[in-house]
N, C-alpha and C positions, 0 to 999 in steps of 0.2 A: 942896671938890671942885668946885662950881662954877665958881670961878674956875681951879681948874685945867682943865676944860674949857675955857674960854672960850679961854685963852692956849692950849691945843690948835688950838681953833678960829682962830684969828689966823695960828698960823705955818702951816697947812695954806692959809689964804688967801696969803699973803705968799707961798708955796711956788708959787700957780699965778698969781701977778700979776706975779713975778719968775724967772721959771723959769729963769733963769741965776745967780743967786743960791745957793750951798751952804748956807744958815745955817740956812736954816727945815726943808731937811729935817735937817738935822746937829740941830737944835732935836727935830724929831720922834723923832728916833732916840734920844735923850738920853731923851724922854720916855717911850717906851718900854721901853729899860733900866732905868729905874727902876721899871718897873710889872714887870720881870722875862718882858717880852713879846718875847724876844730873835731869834724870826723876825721881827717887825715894825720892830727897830732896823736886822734885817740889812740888808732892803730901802730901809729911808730911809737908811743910811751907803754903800750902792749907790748910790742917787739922787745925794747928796752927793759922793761920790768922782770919780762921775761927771763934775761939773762943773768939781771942785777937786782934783785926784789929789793934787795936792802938797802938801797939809795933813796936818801929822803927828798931829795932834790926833785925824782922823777914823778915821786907821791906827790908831791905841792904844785907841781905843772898839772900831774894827773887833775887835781882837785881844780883846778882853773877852768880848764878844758871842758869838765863834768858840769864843771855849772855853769857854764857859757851855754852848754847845749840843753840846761835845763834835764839835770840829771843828778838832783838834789842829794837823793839819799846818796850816791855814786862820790857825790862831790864830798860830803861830810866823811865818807869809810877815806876817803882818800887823805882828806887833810887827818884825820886821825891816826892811819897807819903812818903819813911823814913826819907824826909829833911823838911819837913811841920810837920811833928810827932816832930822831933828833929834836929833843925837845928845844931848840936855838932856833927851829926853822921860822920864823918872826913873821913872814909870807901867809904859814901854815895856821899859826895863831890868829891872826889878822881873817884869814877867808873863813875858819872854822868858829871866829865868833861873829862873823857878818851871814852864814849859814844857819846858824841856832837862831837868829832872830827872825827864821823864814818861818 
């Protein structure tokens, strides 16, 4: 746990020493998700998106995230805008045909 902390601590520095940089919050966001904290991934894949719109990676976490918190429609624009970025994202395909049969 510690060291997960630590590496928490790191991308959250790297986040304000590079603040044009997507990686540390896209990092955060990741970290998050995994902790099942999915208001606080929303926010750091916002920051993220923010800088990098056109990363389909952070679209198909987006769309996870959205319909974890039951935020349907949010979840479907998400897996759609990261299948138009990259039609390969196989994540995106997978969540956007388990979303149409809501």
């Amino acid at each position: 746990i510690t060291r997960a902390l630590d590496r928490l601590g790191e991308l959250d520095l790297a986040r304000r020493k590079a603040p044009q940089d997507p990686r540390p919050a896209f990092g955060l966001a990741r970290a998050a998700w995994l902790q099942r904290d999915f208001a606080s991934a929303s926010r750091w894949l916002r920051e993220a998106l923010a800088i990098d719109p056109e990363q389909a990676t952070y679209h198909t976490l987006l769309c996870q995230v959205r319909y974890r918190m039951g935020e349907l429609r949010a979840a479907r624009a998400a897996c759609v805008r990261a299948l138009q970025l990259d039609p390969q994202q196989s994540d995106a395909t997978l969540l956007l045909r388990g979303l149409r049969a809501h």
